[in-house]
C-alpha positions in Angstrom: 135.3 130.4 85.7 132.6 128.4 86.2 132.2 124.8 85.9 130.1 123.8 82.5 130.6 119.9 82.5 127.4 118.7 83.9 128.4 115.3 84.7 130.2 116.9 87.4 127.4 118.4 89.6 126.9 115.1 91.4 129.5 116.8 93.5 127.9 119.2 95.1 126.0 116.8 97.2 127.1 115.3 100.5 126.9 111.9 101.8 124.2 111.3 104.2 126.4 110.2 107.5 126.2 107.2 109.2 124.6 106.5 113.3 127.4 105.7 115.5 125.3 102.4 116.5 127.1 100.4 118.6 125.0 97.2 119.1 122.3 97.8 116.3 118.8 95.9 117.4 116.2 96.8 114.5 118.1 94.2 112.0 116.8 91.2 114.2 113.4 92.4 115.4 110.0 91.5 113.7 107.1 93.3 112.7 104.0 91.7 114.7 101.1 93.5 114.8 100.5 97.1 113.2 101.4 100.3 114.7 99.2 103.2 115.6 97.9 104.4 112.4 97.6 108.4 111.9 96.0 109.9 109.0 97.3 113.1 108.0 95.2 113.8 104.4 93.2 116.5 106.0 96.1 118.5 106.6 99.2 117.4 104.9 97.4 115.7 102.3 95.0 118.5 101.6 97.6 120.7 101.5 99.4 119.2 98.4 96.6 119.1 96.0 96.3 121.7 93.2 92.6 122.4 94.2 92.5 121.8 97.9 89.1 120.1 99.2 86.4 122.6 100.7 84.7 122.1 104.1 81.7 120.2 103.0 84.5 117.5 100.7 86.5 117.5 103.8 84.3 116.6 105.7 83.0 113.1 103.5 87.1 112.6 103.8 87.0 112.6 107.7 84.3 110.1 107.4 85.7 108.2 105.3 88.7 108.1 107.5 86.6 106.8 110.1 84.7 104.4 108.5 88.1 103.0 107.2 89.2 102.7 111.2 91.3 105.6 111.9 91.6 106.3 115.9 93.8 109.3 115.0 93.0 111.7 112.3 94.8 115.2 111.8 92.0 117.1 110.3 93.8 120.8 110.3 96.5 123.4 111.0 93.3 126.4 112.1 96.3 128.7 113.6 97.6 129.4 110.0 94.0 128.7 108.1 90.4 130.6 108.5 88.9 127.4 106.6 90.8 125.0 109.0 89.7 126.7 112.0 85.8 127.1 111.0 86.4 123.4 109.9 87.4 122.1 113.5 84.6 124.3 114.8 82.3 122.7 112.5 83.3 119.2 113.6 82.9 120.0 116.9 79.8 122.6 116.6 77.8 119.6 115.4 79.0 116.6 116.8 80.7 114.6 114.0 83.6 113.1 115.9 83.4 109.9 117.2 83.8 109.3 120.7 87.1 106.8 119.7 88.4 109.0 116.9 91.7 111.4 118.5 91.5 114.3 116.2 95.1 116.0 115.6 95.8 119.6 114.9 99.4 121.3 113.9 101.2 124.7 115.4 104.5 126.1 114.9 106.0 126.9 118.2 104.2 130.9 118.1 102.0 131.9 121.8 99.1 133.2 119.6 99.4 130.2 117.1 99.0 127.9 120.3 96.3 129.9 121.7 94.2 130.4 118.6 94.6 126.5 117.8 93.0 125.8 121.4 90.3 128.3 120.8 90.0 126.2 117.3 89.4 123.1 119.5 87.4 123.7 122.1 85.1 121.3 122.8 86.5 118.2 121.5 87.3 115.3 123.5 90.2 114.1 122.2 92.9 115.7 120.7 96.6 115.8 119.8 97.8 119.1 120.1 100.8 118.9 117.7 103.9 121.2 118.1 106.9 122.0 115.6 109.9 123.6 115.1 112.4 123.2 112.5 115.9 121.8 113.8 117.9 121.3 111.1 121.6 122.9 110.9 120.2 124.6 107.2 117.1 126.1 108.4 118.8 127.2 111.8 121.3 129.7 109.9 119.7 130.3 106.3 115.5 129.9 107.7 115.5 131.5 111.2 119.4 132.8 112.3 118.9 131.3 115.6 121.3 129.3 117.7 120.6 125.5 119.3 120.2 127.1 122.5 117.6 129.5 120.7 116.1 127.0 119.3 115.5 124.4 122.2 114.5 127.3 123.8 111.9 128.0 120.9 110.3 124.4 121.6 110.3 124.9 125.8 108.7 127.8 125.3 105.9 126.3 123.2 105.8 122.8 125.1 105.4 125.4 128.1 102.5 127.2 126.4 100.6 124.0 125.4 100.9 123.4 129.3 99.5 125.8 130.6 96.7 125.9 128.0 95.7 122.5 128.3 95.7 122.6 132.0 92.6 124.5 130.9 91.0 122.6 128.8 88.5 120.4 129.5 88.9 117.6 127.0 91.5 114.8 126.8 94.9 116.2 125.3 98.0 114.2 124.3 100.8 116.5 123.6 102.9 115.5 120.2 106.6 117.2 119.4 108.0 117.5 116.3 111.7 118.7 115.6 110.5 119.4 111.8 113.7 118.1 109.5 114.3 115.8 111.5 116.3 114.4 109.1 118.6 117.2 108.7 119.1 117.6 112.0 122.2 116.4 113.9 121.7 113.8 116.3 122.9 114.8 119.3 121.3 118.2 118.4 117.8 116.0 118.0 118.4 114.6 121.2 118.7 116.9 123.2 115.9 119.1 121.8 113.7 115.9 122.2 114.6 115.8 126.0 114.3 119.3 126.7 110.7 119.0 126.1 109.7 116.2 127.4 111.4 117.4 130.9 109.4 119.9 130.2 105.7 118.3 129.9 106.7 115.8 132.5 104.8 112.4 130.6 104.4 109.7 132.3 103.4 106.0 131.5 99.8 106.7 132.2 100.2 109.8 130.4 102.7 109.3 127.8 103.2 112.7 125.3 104.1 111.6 121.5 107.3 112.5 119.7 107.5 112.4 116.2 111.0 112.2 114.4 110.1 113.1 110.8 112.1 112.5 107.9 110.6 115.7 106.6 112.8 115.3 103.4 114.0 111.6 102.6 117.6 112.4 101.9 119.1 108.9 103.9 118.8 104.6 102.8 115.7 103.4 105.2 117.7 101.5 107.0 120.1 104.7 108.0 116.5 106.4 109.4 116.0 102.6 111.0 119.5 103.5 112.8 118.4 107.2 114.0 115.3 106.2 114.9 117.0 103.0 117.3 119.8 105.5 118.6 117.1 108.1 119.4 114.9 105.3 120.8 117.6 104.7 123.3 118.8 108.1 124.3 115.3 109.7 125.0 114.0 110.7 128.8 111.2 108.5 130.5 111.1 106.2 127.0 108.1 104.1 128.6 106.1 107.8 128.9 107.1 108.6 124.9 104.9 106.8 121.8 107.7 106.8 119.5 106.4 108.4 116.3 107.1 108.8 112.6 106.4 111.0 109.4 107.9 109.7 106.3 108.7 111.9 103.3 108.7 109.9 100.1 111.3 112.0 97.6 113.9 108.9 97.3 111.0 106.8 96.9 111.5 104.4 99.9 109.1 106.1 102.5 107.3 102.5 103.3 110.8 100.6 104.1 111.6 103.5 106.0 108.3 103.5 108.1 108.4 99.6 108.0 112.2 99.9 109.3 111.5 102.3 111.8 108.6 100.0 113.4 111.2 97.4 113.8 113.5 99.9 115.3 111.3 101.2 118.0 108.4 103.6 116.4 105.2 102.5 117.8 103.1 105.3 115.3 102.9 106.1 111.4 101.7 109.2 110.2 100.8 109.0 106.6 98.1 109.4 104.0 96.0 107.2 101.9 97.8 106.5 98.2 101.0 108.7 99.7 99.5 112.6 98.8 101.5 114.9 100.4 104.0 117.8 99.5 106.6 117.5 96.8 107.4 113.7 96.0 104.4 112.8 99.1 103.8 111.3 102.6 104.5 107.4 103.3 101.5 105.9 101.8 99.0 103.9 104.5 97.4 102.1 101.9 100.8 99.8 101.1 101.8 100.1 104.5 98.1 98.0 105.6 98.5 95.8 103.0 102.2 95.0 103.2 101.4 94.1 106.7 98.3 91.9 105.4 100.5 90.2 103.2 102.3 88.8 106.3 99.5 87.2 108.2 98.8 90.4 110.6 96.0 92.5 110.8 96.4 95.8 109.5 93.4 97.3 111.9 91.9 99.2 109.2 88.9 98.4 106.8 91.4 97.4 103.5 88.1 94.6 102.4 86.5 97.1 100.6 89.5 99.8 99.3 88.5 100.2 95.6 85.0 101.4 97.0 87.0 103.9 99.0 89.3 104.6 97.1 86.7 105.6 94.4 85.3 107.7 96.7 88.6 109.3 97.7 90.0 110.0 94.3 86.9 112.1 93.4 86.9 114.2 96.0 90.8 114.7 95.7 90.8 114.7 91.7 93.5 112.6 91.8 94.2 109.3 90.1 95.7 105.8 90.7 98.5 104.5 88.6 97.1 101.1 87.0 100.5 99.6 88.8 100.1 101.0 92.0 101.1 98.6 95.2 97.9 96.4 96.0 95.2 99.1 94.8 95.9 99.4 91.0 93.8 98.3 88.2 96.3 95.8 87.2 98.1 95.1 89.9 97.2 91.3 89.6 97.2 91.0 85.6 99.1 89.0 83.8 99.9 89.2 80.3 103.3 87.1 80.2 102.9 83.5 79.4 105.4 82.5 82.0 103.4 84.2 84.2 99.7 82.5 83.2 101.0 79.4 83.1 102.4 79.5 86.4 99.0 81.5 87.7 96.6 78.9 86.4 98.8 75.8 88.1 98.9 78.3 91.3 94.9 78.6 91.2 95.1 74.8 90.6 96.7 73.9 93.5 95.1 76.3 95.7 91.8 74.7 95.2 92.7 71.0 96.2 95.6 72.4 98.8 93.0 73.1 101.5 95.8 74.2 104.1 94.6 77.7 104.9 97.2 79.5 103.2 97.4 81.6 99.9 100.5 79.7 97.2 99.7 81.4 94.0 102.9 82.8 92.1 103.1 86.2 91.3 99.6 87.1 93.2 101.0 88.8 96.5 97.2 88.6 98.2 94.1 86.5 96.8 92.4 89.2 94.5 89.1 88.2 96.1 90.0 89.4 99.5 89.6 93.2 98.1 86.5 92.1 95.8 88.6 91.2 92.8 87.5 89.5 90.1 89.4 86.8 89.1 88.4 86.9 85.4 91.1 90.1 85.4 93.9 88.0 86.6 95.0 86.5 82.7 94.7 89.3 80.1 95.4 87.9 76.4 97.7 90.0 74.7 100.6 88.9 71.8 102.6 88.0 75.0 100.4 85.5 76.2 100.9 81.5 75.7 98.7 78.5 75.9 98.3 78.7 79.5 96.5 82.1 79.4 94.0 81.3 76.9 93.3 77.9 78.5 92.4 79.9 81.7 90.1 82.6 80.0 88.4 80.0 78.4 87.4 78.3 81.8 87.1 81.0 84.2 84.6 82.9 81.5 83.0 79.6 80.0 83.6 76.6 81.4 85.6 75.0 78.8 88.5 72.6 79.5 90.8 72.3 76.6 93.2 69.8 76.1 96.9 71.1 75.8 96.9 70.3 71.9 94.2 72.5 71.7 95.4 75.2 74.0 98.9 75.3 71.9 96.3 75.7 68.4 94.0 78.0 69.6 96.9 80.3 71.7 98.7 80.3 67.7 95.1 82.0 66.0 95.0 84.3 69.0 98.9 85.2 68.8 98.1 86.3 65.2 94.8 88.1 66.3 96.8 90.3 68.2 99.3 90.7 66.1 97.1 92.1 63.9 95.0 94.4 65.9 98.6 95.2 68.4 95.9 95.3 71.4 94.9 92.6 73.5 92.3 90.8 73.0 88.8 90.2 75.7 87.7 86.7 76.1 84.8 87.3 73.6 87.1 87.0 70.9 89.2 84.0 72.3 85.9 82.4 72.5 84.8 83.1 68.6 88.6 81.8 67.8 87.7 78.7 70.0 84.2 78.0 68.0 85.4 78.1 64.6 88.8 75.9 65.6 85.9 73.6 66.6 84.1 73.8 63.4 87.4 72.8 61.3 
């Protein structure tokens, strides 16, 4: 009979299993500098919207891309795609890459897949020619009905392919592996997948290949994927020849600690996308990511000075929105309504302008607004949350006037009651008319 009690079906689900780390390094290690960044909206990204873009609105994303600092873009999967392929071509056709940008196409592990994406890129200078297979123990028996030895052989066979191909070709080409579900995938299984191929393509430190160890679904805590990616770190062939890659999945929620985690545990690359698109819950997002890095005192190495301008730019041709409370980027990511909050703001802003010792000590403001363009004036909103200290700072900031804090507590009363009335906040015009007649009494 079957089971009706739905607070039972937690049951069905297995625990994610633990790394058998026996000296675990990641913990202790530091972020320093920022890792290679890879965009992936062209093709993961684009791949996710309801209305994906056309050629001539993928095209303003590429530059975009560029003019934001990406050195590696994946721009298309033209084995599986008409409009991807004539999209490379047209890139190519008309001379539209950069001579720094790497651009990055995707291929299962199929012969006329691999051949039809090297047609796709002829030409180019620099590419990534990006191999996949899936791995994991559930898409081995219910996807494919193939064994580990089938599959390893799968990936040789393509690695071998991609050889002899690019042996041909008479641009620069890194070769990239992914063993797709990575995070599904049984360790020692991953391992020795990983290692097949790279005996196969023979990297070396002058020519290193990339492998990528997605967590195609997020099923695991970011510091368990911090653990595979340290025990697969140290079990991979000629690891000086191998740029250690990653592709966060975002469906716990936690695909920037995992990326973040996996830096300190060895990856030296992020593949992501701009605000996190990407399928189902999205990708890691790269715009956090920079800034989480900024907030630390290292450079990000991409243009994050003038974001909302992008941003703009990017949402328009995506149709896509930003959450007002979105990391860094959101409309009122650095608002304040809470008078614990103002008070503490305006003494922070205070400080910060006699405390001339290079560094930002605001509370509650992660980054200086003003470094991506922000206007301070949005900082203190007035709402029936708001004290003394809030409307004391919207009066200066918007008009110059210093109020004494008898004042502040009067006029922050009459304002209370203003929007206790209306049950909105209220702009500083209105503060200020509530200022002017307090005066007149």
């Amino acid at each position: 009979m079957q089971n009706t009690d739905m607070t039972q079906t937690f049951k069905k689900y297995k625990p994610y299993p633990l790394v058998p780390l026996s000296h675990r390094e990641w913990a202790s290690n530091v972020i320093t500098g920022a890792p290679i960044w890879v965009s992936t909206d062209l093709r993961d990204g684009n791949q996710a919207l309801v209305a994906p873009m056309n050629a001539t609105k993928k095209l303003a994303y590429f530059q975009k891309l560029v003019a934001m600092g990406f050195k590696e873009i994946e721009i298309a999967y033209p084995s599986a795609s008409q409009t991807d392929f004539d999209f490379c071509r047209t890139l190519i056709e008309q001379n539209l890459i950069p001579e720094d940008v790497r651009v990055a196409v995707l291929m299962p592990s199929i012969e006329k897949h691999i051949r039809k994406t090297f047609e796709a890129l002829n030409g180019a200078k620099k590419v990534t020619m990006h191999l996949y297979n899936p791995t994991a123990d559930n898409q081995r028996k219910i996807v494919f009905d193939k064994s580990k030895a089938e599959i390893i052989a799968l990936a040789v066979e393509g690695t071998r392919i991609i050889k002899e191909e690019a042996a041909k070709f008479k641009g620069d080409v890194m070769f990239q592996y992914s063993p797709e579900s990575f995070s599904q995938t049984e360790l020692e299984f991953a391992r020795d997948v990983v290692n097949a191929v790279i005996s196969e393509w023979m990297p070396t430190k002058n020519a290193p290949m990339v492998i990528n160890l997605p967590n195609t679904l997020e099923a695991c805590t970011p510091n368990i994927y911090a653990d595979r990616i340290e025990w697969m770190s140290k079990q991979m062939l000629e690891r000086d020849a191998v740029i250690l890659s990653v592709h966060p999945h975002n469906d716990r929620g936690t695909a920037v600690a995992s990326a973040e985690m996996a830096i300190l545990a060895g990856a030296q690359r992020v593949e992501g996308t701009l605000l996190g698109n990407g399928e189902r819950a999205g990708n890691v997002d790269l715009v956090t990511m920079a800034f989480n890095l900024y907030s630390q005192g290292i450079d990000p190495m991409l243009d994050i000075y003038n974001i909302d301008t992008i941003l703009q730019e990017i949402i328009t041709l995506t149709h896509s929105t930003i959450p007002p409370r979105h990391p860094y980027v959101g409309s009122m990511i650095y608002t304040a309504f809470s008078g614990t909050h103002q008070d503490a703001i305006k003494k922070g802003m205070e400080y910060q302008k006699v405390v001339l010792d290079g560094y930002w000590h605001v509370p509650y403001l992660i980054i200086d607004p003003k470094d991506i363009k922000r206007d301070y004036r949005d900082v203190v909103r007035i709402n029936s949350q708001s004290g003394k200290s809030g409307v004391a700072y919207v009066l200066k900031e918007f008009y110059g006037i210093e109020t004494t804090k008898t004042m502040q507590i009067e006029i922050a009363l009459e304002v209370q009651k203003l929007c206790d009335e209306k049950g909105i906040e209220v702009n500083a015009e209105e503060i200020f008319k509530v200022f002017r007649q307090m005066c007149k009494l």
